[in-house]
SERO-4910 file (N, C-alpha, C, O; in steps of 0.05 Angstrom, whole numbers):
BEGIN
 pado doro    nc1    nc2    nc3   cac1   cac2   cac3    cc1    cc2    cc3    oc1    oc2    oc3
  Unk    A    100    845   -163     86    870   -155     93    877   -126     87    859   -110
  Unk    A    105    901   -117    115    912    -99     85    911    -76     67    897    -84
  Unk    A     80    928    -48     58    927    -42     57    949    -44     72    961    -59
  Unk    A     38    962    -31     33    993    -22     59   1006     -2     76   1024     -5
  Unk    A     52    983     25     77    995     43     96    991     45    108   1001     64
  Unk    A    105    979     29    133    976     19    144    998     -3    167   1006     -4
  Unk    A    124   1005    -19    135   1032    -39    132   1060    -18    141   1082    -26
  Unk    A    123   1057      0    109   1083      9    139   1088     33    155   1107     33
  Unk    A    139   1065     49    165   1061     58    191   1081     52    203   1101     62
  Unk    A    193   1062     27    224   1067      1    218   1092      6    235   1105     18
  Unk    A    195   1106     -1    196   1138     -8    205   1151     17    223   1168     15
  Unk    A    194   1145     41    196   1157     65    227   1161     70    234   1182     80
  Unk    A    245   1141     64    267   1136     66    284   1137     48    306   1126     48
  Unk    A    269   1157     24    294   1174      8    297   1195     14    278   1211     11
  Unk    A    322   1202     25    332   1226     47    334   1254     18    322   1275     20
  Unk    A    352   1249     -7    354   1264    -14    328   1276    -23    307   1264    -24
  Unk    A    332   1318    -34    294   1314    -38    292   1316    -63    268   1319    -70
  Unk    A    309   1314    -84    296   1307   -115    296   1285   -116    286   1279   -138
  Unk    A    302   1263   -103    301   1240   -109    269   1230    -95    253   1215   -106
  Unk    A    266   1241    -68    242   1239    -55    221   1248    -72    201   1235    -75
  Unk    A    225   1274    -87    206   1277   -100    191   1258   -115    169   1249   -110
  Unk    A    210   1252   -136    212   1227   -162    201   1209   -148    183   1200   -162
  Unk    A    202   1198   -128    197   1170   -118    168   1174   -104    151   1157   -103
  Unk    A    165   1203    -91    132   1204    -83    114   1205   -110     91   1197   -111
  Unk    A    125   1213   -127    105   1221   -154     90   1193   -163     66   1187   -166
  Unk    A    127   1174   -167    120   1144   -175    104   1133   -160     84   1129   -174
  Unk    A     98   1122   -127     87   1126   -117     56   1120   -126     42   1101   -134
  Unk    A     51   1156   -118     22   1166   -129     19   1144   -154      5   1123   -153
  Unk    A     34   1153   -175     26   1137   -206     21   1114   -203     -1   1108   -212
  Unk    A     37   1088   -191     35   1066   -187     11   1059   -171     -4   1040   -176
  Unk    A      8   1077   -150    -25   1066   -136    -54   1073   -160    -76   1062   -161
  Unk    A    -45   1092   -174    -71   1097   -185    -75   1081   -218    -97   1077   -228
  Unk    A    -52   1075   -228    -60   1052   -240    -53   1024   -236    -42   1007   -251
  Unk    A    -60   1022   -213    -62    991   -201    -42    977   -206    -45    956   -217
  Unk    A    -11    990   -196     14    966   -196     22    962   -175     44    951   -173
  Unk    A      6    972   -149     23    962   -121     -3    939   -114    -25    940   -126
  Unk    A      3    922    -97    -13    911    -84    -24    915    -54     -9    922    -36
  Unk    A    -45    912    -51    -58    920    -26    -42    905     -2    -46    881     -2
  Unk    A    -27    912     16    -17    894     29     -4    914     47      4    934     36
  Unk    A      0    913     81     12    930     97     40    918    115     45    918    139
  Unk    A     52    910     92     69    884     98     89    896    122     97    881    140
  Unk    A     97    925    120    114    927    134    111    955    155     92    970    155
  Unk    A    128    956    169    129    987    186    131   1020    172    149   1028    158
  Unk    A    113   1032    180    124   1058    173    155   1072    197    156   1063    220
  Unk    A    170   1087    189    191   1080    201    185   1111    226    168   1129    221
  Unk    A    199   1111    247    187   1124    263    196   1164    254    185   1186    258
  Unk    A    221   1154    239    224   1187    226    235   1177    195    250   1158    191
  Unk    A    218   1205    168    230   1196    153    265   1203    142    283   1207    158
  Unk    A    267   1202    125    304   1199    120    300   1233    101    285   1238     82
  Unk    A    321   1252    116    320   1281    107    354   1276    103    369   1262    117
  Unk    A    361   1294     79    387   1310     75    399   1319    101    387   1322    122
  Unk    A    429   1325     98    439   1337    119    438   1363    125    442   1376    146
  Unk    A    432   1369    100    423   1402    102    394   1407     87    388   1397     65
  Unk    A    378   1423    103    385   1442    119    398   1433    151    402   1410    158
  Unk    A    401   1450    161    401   1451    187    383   1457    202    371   1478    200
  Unk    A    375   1436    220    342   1435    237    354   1449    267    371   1442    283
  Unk    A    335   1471    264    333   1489    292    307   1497    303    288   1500    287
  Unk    A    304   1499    331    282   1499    352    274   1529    337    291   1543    326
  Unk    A    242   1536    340    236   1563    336    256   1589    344    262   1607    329
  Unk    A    262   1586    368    274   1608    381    306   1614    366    319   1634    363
  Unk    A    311   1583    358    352   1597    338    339   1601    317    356   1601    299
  Unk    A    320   1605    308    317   1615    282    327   1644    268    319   1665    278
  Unk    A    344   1644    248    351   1671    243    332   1687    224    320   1679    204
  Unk    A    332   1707    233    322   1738    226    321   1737    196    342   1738    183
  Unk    A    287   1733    179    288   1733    152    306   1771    138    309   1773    114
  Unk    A    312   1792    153    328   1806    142    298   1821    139    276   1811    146
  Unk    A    302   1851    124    292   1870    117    269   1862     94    280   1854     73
  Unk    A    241   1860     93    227   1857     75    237   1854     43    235   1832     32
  Unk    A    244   1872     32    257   1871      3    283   1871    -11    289   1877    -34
  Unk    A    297   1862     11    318   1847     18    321   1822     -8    304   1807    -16
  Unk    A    344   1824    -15    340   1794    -26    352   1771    -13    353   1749    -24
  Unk    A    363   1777     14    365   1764     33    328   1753     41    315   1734     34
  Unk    A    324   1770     53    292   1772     58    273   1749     38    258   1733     47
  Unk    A    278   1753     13    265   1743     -7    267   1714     -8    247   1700     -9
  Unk    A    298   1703     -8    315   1683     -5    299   1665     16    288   1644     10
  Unk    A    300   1677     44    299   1661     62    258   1658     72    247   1646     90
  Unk    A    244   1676     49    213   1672     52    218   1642     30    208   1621     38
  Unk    A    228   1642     11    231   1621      0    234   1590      4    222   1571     -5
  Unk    A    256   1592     23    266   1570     37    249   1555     47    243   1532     42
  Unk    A    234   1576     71    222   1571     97    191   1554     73    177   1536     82
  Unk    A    187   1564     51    166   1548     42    174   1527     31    159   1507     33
  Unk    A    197   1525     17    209   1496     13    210   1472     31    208   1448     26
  Unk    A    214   1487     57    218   1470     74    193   1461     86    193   1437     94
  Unk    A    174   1474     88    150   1453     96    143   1442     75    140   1418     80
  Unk    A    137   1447     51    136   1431     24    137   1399     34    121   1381     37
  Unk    A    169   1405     36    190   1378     45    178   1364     63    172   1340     61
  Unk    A    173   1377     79    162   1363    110    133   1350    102    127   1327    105
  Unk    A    115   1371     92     95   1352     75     96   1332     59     76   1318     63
  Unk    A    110   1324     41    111   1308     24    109   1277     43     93   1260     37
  Unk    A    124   1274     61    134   1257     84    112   1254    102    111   1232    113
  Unk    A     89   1278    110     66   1275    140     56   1268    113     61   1244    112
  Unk    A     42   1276     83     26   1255     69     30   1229     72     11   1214     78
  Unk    A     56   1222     67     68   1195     59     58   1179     80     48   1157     74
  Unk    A     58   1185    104     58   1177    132     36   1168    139     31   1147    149
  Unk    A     18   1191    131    -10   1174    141    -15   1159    119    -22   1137    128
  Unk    A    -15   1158     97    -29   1134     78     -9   1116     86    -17   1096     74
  Unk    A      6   1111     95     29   1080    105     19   1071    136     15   1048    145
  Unk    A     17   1095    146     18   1087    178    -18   1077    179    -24   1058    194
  Unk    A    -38   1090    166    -56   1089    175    -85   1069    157   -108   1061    162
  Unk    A    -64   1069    133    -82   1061    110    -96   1027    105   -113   1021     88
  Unk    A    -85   1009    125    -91    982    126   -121    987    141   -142    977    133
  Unk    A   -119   1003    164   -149   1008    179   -166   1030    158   -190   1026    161
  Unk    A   -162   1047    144   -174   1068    138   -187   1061    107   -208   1069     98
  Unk    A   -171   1047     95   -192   1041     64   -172   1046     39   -147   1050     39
  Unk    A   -185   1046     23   -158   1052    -10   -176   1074    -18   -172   1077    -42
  Unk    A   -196   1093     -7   -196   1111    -12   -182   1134      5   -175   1156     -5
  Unk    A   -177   1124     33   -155   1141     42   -128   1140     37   -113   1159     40
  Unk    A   -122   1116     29    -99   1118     10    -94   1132    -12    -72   1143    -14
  Unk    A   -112   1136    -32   -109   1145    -58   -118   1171    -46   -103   1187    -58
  Unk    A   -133   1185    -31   -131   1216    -25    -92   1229    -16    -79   1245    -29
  Unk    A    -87   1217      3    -65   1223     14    -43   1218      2    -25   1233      9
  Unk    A    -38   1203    -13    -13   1196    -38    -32   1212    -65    -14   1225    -76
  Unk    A    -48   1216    -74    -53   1244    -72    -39   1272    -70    -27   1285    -88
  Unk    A    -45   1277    -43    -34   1303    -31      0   1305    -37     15   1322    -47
  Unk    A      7   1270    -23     41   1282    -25     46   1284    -58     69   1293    -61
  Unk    A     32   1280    -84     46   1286   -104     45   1312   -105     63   1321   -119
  Unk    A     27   1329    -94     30   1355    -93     41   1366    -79     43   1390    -82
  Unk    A     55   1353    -56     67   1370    -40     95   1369    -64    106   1388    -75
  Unk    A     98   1347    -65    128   1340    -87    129   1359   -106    150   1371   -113
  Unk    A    106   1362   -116    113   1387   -147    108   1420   -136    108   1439   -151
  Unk    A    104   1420   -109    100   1446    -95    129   1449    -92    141   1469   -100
  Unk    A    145   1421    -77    169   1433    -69    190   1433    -92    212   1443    -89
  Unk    A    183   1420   -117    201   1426   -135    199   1451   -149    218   1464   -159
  Unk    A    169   1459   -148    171   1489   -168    191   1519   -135    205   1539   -137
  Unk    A    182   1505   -117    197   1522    -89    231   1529   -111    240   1549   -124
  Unk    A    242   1495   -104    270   1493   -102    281   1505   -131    305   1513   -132
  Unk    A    260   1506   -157    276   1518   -176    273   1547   -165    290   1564   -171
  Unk    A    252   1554   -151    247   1590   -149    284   1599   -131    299   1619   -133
  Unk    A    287   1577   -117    307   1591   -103    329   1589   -122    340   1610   -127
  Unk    A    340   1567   -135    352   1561   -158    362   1596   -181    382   1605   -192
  Unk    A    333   1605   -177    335   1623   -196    342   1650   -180    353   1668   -193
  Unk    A    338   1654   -160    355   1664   -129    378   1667   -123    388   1684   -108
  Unk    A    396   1639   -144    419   1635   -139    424   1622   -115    447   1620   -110
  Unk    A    402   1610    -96    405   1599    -76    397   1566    -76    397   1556    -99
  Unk    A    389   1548    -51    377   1520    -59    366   1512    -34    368   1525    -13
  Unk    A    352   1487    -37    338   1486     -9    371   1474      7    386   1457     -2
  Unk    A    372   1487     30    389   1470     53    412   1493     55    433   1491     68
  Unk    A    405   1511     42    429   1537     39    426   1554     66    442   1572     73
  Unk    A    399   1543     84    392   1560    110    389   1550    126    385   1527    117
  Unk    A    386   1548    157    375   1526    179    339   1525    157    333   1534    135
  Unk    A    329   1512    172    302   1513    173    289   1495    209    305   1486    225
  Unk    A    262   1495    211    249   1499    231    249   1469    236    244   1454    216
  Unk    A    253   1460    253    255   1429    261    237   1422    276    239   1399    285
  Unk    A    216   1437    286    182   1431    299    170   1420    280    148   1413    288
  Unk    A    174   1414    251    151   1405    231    136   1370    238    113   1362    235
  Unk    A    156   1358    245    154   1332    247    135   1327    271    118   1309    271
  Unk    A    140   1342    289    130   1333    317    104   1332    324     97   1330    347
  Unk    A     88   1334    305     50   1335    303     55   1304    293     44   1287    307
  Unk    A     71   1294    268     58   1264    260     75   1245    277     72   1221    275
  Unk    A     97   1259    298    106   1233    314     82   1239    343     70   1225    360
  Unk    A     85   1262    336     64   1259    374     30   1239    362     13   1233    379
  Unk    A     28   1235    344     -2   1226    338      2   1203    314    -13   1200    295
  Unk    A     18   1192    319     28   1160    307      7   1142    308     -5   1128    290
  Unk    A      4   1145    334    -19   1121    344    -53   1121    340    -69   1103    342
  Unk    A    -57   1147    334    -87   1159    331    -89   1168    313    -82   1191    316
  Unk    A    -97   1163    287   -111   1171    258   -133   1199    262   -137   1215    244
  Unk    A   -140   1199    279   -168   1225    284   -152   1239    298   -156   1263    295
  Unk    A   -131   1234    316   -116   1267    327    -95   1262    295    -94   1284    285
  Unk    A    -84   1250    283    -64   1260    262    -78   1281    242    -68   1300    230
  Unk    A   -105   1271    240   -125   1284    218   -124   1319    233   -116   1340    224
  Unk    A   -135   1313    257   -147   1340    261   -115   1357    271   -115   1378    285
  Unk    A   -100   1348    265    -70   1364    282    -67   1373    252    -75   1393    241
  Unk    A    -46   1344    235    -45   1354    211    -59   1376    188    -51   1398    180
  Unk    A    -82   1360    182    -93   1374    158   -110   1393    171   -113   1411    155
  Unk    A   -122   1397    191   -144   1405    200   -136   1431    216   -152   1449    220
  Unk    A   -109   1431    225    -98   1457    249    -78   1458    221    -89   1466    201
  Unk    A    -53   1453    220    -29   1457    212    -34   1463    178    -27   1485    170
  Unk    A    -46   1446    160    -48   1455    135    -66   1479    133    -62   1498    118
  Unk    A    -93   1476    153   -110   1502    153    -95   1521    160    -95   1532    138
  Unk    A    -83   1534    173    -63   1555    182    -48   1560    150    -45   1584    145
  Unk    A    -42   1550    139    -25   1561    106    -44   1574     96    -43   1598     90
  Unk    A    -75   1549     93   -100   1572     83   -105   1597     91   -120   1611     78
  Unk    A    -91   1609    118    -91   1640    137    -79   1651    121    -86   1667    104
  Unk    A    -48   1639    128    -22   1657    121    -12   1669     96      1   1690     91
  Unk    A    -25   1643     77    -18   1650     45    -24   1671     26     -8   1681     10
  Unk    A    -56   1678     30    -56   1709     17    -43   1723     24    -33   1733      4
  Unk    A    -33   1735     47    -20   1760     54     15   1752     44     33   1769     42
  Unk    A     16   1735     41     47   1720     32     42   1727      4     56   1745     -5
  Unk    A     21   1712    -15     11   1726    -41     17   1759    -50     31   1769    -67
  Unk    A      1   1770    -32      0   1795    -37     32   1806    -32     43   1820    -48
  Unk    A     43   1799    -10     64   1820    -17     85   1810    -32    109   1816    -28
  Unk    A     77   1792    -53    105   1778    -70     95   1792    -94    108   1806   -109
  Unk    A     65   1784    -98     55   1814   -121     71   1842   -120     84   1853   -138
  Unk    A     64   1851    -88     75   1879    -92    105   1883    -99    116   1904   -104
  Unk    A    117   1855    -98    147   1865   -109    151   1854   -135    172   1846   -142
  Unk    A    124   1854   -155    118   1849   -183    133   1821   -192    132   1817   -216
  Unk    A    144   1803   -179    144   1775   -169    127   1762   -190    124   1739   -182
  Unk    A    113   1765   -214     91   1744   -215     98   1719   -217     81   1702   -211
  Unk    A    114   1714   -223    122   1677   -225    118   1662   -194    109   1640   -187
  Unk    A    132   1687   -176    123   1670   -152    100   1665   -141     93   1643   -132
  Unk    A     82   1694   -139     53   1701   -143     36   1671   -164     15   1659   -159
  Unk    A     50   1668   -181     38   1637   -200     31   1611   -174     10   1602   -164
  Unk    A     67   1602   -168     70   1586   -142     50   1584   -123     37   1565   -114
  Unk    A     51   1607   -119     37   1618    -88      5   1613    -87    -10   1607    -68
  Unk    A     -3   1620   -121    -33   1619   -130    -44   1573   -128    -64   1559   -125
  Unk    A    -23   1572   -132    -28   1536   -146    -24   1526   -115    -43   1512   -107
  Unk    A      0   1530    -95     -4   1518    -67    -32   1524    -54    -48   1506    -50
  Unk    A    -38   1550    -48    -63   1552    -47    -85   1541    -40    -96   1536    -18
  Unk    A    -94   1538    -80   -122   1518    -80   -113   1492    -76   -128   1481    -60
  Unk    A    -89   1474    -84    -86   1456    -75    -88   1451    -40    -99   1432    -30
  Unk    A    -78   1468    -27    -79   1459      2   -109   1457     10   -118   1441     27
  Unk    A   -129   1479     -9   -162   1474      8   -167   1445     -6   -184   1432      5
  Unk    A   -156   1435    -25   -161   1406    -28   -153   1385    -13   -158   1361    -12
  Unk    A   -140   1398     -2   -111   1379     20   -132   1379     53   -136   1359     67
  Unk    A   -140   1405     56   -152   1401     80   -171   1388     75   -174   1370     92
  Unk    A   -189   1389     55   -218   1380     48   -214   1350     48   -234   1340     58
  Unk    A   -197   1331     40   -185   1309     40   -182   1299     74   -190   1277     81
  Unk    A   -169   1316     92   -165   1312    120   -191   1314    130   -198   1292    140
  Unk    A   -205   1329    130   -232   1334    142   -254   1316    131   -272   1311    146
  Unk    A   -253   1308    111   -272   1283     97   -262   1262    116   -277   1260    135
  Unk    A   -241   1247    117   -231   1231    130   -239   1233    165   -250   1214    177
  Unk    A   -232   1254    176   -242   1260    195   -269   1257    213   -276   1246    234
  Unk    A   -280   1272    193   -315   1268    188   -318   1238    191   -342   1234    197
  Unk    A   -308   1218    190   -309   1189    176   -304   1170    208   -316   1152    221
  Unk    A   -274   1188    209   -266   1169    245   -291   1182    261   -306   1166    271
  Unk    A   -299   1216    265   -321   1217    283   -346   1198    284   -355   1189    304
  Unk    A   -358   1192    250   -372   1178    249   -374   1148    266   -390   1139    282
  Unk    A   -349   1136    253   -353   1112    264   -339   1110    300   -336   1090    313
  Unk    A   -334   1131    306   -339   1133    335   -362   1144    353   -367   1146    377
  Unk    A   -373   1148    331   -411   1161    343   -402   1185    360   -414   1187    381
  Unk    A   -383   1203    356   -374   1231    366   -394   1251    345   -409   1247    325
  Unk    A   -387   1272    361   -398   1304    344   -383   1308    336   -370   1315    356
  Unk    A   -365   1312    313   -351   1320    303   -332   1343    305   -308   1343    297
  Unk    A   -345   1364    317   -331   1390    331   -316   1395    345   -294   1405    343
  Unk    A   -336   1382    375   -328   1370    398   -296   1349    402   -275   1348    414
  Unk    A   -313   1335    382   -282   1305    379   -264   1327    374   -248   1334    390
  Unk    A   -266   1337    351   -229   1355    340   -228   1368    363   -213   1356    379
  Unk    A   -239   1392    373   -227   1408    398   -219   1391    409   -194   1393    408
  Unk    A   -227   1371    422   -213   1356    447   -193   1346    445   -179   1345    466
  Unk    A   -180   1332    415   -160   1329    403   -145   1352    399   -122   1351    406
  Unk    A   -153   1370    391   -132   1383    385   -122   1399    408    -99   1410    408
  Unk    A   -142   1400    431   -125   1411    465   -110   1392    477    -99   1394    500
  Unk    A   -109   1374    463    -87   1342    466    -70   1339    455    -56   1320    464
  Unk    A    -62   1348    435    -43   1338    422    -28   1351    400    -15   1341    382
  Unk    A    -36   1390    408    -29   1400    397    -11   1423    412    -19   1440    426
  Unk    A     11   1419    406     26   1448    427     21   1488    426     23   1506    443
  Unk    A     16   1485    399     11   1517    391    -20   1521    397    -35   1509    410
  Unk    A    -23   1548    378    -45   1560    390    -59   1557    362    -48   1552    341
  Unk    A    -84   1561    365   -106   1558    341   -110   1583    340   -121   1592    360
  Unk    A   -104   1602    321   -100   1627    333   -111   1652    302    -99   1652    280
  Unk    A   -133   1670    310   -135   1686    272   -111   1703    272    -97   1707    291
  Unk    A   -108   1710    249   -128   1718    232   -139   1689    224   -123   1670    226
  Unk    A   -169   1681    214   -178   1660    192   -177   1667    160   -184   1689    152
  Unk    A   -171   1653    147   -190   1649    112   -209   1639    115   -210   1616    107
  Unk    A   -238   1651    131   -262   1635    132   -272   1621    107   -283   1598    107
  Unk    A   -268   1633     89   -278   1628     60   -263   1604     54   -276   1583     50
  Unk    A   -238   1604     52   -220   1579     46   -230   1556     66   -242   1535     60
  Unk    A   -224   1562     83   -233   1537    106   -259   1528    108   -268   1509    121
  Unk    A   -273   1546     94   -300   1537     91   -309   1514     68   -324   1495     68
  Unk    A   -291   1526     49   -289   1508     18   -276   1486     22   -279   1470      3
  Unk    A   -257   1476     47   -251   1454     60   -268   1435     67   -263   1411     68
  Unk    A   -296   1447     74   -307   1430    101   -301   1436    124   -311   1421    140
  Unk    A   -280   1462    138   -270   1464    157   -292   1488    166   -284   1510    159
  Unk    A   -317   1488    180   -328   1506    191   -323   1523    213   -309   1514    231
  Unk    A   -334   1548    215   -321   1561    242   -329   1557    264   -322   1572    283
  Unk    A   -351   1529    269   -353   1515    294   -336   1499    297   -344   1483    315
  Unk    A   -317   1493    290   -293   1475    298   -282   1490    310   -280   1487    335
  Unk    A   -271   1515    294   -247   1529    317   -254   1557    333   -244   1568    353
  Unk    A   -278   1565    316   -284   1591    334   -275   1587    361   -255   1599    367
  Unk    A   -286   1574    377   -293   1568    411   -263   1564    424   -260   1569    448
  Unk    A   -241   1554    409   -220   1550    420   -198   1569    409   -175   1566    416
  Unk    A   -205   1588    394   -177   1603    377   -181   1629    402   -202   1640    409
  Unk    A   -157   1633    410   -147   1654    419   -119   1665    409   -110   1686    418
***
């Protein structure tokens, strides 16, 4: 019997992403009917293993998604969600490896969890582009994704409140209005996609913020307080509305966390 961090590992460090997929799924399956063993035998590695393509570029070389209804345009809204998909599958993987010997086998089984969904998020992505005529790595993509779970390696309560708590809450913002205008180009299959990332992500945050809730606890912090201060530490961007109060609310993510600091 393999351990936990040794399967979680392997996954981290399958570069290709259908094969990453397959291997986060197994993964998930194997922890939940009890074929890994509890054991943190080894290192999580400090970056995981990505394809050679896409091509990783700073915000600013990013090229121009093209004219709204464009199928250039269309193409490259596609991508850009594949590609955090990807990058998710890997910040799940990460914290249940990096963090899960101190945190419990219920934070394990939440977060291996999440990455099986990020995995079947980014496979239903990669066939949408597929059907595009396009594939994931056909475009640069954004190479800032990583740099929230290497800047907060060391701290489980700034990875919580950077990760799931700033960075996955922000999809809960962005995604209806991404919804709606893939409706208005009568899209429904992607509109389907778009509907299932979604509710999965308020489960994704709600998972981060439980956890969260858990390090404030056993640090006898306020909970609020602790995240702001973390997140004016260790977060480079801005906390910034529009909000999905409603979504973030169905998280656990209340608007005393970020009201006071979003500008």
């Amino acid at each position: 019997m393999t351990t936990v961090a040794r399967a979680i590992r392997a996954a981290l460090l399958t570069p290709e992403p259908r094969a990453k997929c397959f291997a986060t799924r197994e993964v998930a399956r194997a922890w939940r009917t009890g074929r890994l063993a509890w054991a943190f035998d080894v290192a999580m590695p400090d970056r995981p293993a990505w394809p050679d393509t896409p091509e990783l570029l700073p915000p600013n070389r990013m090229p121009k998604r093209g004219k709204g209804g464009s199928e250039r345009a269309r193409i490259a809204l596609w991508h850009s969600l594949a590609h955090i998909e990807f990058v998710a599958i890997d910040l799940a993987l990460d914290m249940a490896g990096r963090f899960g010997a101190d945190m419990g086998e219920e934070f394990v089984g939440d977060f291996l969890a999440v990455a099986a969904d990020e995995a079947m998020h980014f496979a239903l992505l990669a066939r949408k582009l597929a059907q595009l005529g396009s594939h994931y790595g056909a475009l640069p993509a954004h190479a800032g994704l990583w740099e929230a779970a290497h800047a907060t390696r060391d701290d489980v309560a700034a990875r919580l409140a950077v990760v799931p708590m700033v960075l996955e809450a922000r999809g809960l913002d962005v995604t209806p209005a991404t919804l709606e205008r893939v409706r208005a180009t009568g899209d429904a299959g992607g509109a389907k996609i778009l509907e299932r990332i979604l509710d999965d992500e308020i489960r994704h945050v709600a998972a981060g913020t439980k956890h969260f809730l858990r390090c404030a606890e056993m640090a006898q912090m306020e909970p609020e307080s602790l995240w702001q201060d973390l997140v004016k530490r260790h977060f480079r961007g801005q906390v910034k509305p529009p909000f999905n109060d409603s979504a973030r609310l169905a998280a656990g993510l209340s608007r005393g966390f970020y009201a006071t600091i979003a500008y």
